[in-house]
C-alpha positions as CSV (number, residue, x, y, z in Angstrom):
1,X,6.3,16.9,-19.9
2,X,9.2,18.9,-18.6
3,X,10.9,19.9,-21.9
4,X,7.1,20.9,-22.8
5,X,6.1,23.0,-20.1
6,X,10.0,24.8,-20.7
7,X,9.3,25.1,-24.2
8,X,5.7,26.8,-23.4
9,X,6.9,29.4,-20.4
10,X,10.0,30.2,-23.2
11,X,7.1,30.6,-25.8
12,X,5.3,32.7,-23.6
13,X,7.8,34.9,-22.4
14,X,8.3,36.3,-26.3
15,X,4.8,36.4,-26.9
16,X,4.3,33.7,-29.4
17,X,1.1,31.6,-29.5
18,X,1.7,28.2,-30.6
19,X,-0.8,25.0,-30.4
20,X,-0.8,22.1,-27.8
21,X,-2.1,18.6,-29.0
22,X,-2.9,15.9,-26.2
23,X,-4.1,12.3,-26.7
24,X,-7.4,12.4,-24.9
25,X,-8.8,8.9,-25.7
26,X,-7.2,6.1,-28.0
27,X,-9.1,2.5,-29.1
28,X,-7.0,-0.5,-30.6
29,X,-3.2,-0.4,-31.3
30,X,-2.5,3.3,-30.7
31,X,1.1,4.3,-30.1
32,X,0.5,6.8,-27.5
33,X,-1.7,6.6,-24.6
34,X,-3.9,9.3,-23.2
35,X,-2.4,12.3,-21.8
36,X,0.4,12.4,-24.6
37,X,1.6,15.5,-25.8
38,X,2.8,17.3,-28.4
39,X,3.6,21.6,-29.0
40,X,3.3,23.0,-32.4
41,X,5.3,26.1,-33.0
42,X,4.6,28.5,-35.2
43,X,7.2,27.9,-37.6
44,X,5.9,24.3,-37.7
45,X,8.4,23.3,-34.9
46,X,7.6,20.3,-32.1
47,X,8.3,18.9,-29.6
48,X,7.3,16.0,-28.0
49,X,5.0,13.1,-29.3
50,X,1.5,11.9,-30.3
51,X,2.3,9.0,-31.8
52,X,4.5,9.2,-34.9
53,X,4.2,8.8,-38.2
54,X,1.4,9.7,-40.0
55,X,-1.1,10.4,-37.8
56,X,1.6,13.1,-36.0
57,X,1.8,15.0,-39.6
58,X,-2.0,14.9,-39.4
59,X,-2.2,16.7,-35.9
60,X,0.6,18.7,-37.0
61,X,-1.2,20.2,-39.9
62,X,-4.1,20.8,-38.1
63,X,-2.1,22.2,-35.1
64,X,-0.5,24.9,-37.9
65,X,-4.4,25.9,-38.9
66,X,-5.6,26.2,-35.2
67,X,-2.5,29.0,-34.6
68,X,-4.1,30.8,-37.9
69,X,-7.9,30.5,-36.6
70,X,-6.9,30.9,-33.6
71,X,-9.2,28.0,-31.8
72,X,-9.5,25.0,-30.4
73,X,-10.2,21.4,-31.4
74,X,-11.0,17.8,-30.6
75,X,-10.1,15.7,-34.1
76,X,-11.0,12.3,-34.2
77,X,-7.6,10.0,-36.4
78,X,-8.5,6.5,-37.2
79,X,-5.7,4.6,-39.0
80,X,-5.6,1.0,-40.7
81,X,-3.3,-1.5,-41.1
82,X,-0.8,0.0,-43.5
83,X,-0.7,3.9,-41.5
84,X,-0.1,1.8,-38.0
85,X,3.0,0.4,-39.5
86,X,4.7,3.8,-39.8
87,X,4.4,4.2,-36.0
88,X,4.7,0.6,-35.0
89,X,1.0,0.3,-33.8
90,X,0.9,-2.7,-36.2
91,X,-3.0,-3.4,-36.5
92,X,-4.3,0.0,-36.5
93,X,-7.0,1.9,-34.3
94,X,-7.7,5.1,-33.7
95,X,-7.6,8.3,-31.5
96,X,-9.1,11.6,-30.7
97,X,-7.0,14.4,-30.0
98,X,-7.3,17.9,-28.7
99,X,-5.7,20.8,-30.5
100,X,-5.7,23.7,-29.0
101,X,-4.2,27.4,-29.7
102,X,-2.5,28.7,-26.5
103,X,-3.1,32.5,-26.3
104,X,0.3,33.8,-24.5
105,X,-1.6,37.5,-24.4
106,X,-4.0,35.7,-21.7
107,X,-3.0,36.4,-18.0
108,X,-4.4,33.4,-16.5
109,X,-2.9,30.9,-19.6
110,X,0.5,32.8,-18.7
111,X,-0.2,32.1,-14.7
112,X,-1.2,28.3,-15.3
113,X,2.3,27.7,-17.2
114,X,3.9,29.3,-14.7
115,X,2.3,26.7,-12.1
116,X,2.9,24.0,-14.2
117,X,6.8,25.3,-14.5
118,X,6.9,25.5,-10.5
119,X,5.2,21.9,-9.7
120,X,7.7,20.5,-12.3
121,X,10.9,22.3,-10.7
122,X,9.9,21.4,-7.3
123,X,9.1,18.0,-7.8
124,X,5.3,19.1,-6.3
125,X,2.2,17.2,-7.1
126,X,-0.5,18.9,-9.0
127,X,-3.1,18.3,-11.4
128,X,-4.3,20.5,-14.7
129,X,-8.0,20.2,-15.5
130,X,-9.4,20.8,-19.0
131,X,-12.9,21.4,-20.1
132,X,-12.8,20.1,-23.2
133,X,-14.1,22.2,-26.0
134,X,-17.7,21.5,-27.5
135,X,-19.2,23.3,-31.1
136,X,-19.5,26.6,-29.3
137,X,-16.8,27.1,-26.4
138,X,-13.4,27.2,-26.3
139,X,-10.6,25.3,-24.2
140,X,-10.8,26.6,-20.0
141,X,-7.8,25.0,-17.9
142,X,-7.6,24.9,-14.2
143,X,-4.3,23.9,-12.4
144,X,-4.5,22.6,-8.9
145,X,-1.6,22.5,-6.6
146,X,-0.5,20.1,-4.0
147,X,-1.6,22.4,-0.9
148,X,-5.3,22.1,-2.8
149,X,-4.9,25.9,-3.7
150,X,-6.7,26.6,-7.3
151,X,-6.0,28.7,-10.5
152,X,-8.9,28.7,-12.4
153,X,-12.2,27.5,-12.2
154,X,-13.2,24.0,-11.6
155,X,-16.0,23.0,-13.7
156,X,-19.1,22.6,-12.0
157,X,-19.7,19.1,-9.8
158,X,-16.1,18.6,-9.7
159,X,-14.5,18.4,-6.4
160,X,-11.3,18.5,-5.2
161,X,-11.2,15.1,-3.5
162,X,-11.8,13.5,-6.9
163,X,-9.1,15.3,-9.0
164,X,-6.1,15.0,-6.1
165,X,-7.7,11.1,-5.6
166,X,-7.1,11.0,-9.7
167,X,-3.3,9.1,-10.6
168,X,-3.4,8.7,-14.5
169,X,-5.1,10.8,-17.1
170,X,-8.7,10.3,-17.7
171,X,-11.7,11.3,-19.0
172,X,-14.8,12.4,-16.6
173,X,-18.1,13.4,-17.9
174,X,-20.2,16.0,-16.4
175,X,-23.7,16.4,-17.5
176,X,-22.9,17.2,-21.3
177,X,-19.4,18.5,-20.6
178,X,-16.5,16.1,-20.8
179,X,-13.5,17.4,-18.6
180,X,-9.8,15.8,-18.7
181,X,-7.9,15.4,-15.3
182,X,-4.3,15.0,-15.7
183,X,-2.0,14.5,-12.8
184,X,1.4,16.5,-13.4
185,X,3.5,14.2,-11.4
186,X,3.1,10.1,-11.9
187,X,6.7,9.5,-12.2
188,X,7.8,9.1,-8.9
189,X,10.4,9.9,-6.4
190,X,13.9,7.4,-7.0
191,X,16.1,7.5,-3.5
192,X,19.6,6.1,-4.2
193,X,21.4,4.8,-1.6
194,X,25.2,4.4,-2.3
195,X,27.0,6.1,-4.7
196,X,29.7,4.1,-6.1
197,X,30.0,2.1,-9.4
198,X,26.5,0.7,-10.0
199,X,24.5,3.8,-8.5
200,X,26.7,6.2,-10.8
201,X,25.3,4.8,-14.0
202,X,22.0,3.7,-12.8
203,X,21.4,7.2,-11.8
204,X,21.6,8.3,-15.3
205,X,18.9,6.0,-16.5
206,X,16.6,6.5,-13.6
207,X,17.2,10.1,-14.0
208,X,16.6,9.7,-18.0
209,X,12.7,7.7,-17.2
210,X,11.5,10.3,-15.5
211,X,12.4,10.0,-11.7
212,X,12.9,12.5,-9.5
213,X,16.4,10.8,-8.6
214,X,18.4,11.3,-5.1
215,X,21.9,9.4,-4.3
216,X,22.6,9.2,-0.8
217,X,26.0,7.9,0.6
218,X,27.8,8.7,3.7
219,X,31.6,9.3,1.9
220,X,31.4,12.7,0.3
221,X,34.3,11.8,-2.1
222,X,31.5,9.9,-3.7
223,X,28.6,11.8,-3.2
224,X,29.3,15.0,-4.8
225,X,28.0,16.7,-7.9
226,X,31.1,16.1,-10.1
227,X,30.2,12.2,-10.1
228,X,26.3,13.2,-10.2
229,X,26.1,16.2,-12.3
230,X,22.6,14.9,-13.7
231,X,20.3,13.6,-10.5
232,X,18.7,16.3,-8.7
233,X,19.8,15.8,-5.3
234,X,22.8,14.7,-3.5
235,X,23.0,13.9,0.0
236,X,26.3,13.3,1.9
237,X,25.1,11.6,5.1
238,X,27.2,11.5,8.4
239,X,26.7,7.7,8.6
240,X,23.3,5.4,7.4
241,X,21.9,5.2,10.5
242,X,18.7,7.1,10.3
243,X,19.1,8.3,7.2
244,X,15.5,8.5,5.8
245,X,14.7,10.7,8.8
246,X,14.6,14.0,6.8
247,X,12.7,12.3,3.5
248,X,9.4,12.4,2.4
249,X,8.8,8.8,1.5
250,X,5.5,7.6,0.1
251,X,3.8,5.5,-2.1
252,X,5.3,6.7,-5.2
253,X,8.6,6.7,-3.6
254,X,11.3,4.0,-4.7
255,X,14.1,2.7,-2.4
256,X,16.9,1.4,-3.9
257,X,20.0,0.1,-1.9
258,X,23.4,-0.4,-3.6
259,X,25.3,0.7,-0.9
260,X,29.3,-0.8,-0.3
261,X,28.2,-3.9,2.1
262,X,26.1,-5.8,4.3
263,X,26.0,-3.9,7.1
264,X,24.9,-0.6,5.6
265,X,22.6,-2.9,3.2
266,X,21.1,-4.2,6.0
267,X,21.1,-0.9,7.9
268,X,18.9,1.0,5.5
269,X,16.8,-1.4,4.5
270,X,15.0,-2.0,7.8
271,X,14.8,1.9,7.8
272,X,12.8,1.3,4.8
273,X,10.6,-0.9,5.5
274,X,9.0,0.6,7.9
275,X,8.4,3.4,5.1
276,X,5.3,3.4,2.6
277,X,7.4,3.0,0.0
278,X,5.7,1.3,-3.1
279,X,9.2,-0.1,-4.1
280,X,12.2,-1.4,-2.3
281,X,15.3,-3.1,-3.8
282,X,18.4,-4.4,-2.5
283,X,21.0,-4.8,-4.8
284,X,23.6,-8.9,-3.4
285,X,23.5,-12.0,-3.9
286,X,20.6,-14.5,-2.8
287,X,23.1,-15.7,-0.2
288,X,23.6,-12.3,0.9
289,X,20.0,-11.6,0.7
290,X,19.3,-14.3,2.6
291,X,21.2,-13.6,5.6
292,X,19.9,-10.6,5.8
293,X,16.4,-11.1,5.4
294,X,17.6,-14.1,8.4
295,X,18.8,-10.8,10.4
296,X,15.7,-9.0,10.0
297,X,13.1,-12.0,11.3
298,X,16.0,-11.8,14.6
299,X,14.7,-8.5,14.8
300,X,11.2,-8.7,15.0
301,X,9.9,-7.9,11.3
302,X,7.6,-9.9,9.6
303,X,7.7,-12.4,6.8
304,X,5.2,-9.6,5.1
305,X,7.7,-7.0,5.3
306,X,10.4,-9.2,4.0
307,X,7.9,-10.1,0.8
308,X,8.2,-6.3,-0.1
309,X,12.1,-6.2,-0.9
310,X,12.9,-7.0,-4.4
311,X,16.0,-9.1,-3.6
312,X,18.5,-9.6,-5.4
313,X,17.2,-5.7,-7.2
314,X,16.7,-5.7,-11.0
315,X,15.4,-7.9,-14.0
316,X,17.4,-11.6,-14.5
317,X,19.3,-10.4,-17.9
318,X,22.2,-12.0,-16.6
319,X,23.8,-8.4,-16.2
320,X,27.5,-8.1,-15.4
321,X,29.4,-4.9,-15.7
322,X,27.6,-1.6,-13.6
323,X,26.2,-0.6,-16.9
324,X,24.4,-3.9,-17.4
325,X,23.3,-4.0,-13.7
326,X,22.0,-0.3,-13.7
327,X,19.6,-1.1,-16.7
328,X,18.0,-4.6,-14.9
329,X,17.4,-2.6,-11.9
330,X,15.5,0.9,-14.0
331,X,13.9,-2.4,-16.2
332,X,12.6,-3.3,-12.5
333,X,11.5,0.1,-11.4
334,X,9.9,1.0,-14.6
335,X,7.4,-2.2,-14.5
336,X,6.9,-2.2,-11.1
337,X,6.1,1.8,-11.3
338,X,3.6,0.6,-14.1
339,X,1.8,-1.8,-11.9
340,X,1.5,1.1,-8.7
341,X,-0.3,3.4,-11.1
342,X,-2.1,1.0,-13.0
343,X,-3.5,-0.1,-9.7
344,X,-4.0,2.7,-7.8
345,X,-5.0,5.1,-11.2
């Protein structure tokens, strides 16, 4: 979404309309799941996703003939066995898509992508609501921001409560109009703590999934920009004693402990669990983990609390090197990040 939104303020800055498609519903063994986008250039340019294949030369086509008319479209694509092969869907299915022509001449368009731009930068929550287009009307956006404050209008009988209350894109019907809520951040916050040999190249891969990714250590040798030039915060703490004080932790926050030993282990995760976190990992062994879980009963928490810490952190590949490690671990974070907005969505 990131590079998208980019491309479309860059777009937008030279005055050149181009086409957005988005995945609104899908049926059967469609690559891409709703919300999934792709932008059309004039010059026949993309970038981003749909699906693949041929149904993505489909969209793209049409995309190409929507900048010409200069309109808006939903396009149903139903595909069989021998199309789902080219984009690995194997049994085929189908999907409707919206293509619509983004008119960079239109104030409020231009004021939307520049919202859109700002949530994204700033790691903000927000949601963009679409009308969908029927025979006669064209595309209307609103983009709500994270303080509830609201560009555009909201279509009529849709609340505020229900769109911030909204976690993965969806379809709502209105009467006869069908609107799409989509929520601009569902990735989730990543919160690093330790920054040697295992954090350094897991931080690339959480970084690389689409968290917002902090590493957090309390040596600034280590915690420094030249060893995490691509995360998009680094903290150098005076020690790891209350050092989640100053973070906004949450349920889409993810805790993940790799720091240099025991004590410090031990010393940030019962900081953290008394956090909403929705994930917590400690990187050690099971004996390790054990004795400190043992530590932690000593000190009053509770066997629930202990049942929150994935211990020892990642998926059993039977990794070895910091590499290996740091990819078990995002494995982790990436199903269990499934399973918060699948349940809460």
């Amino acid at each position: 979404m990131k590079q998208i939104v980019q491309a479309m303020e860059n777009l937008c800055a030279k005055g050149e309309h181009f086409a957005l498609a988005t995945v609104i519903t899908r049926n059967g063994s469609a690559p891409r799941s709703t919300g999934a986008k792709m932008l059309i250039k004039q010059d026949g340019g993309i970038i981003g996703t749909v699906g693949g294949g041929m149904l993505e030369a489909q969209v793209q086509e049409l995309a190409e003939k929507m900048i010409r008319e200069r309109r808006s479209i939903i396009q149903s694509f139903q595909f069989n066995g021998i199309d789902a092969a080219t984009m690995d869907a194997i049994c085929g299915g189908q999907v409707e898509v919206l293509v619509e022509w983004v008119n960079c001449e239109d104030p409020q368009t231009i004021k939307i992508i520049q919202g859109l731009q700002t949530a994204i930068n700033q790691h903000q929550k927000a949601w963009l609501v679409t009308n969908l287009p029927a025979a006669k009307t064209g595309t209307m956006h609103a983009f709500i921001q994270q303080d509830g404050n609201v560009m555009g209008d909201l279509p009529q009988g849709l609340t505020l409560e229900a769109i911030t209350e909204t976690r993965l894109p969806g379809i709502v019907q209105l009467g006869q109009q069908l609107v799409m809520i989509e929520p601009i951040d569902i990735s989730g916050s990543a919160f690093i703590f330790g920054a040697g040999h295992v954090s350094r190249s897991l931080a690339v891969f959480v970084k690389a999934v689409g968290f917002w990714t902090v590493v957090l250590d309390d040596r600034g040798e280590y915690a420094n920009r030249e060893r995490f030039p691509e995360v998009d915060q680094v903290i150098a703490l005076e020690s790891f004693t209350d050092s989640l004080a100053n973070l906004q932790i949450d349920g889409d926050s993810f805790i993940v402990i790799v720091t240099r030993g025991h004590v410090n282990d031990l010393t940030v995760l019962a900081q953290a669990l008394k956090t909403e976190a929705g994930y917590i990992g400690m990187i050690g062994s099971r004996r390790k983990c054990s004795l400190i879980f043992e530590e932690l009963r000593r000190n009053g928490y509770r066997e629930e609390d202990i049942q929150r810490v994935h211990a020892p952190i990642g998926l059993p590949i039977s990794a070895e090197t910091p590499e290996e490690i740091g990819i078990s671990i995002v494995a982790e974070m990436i199903q269990e990040r499934s399973k918060l907005q699948n349940f809460t969505g």
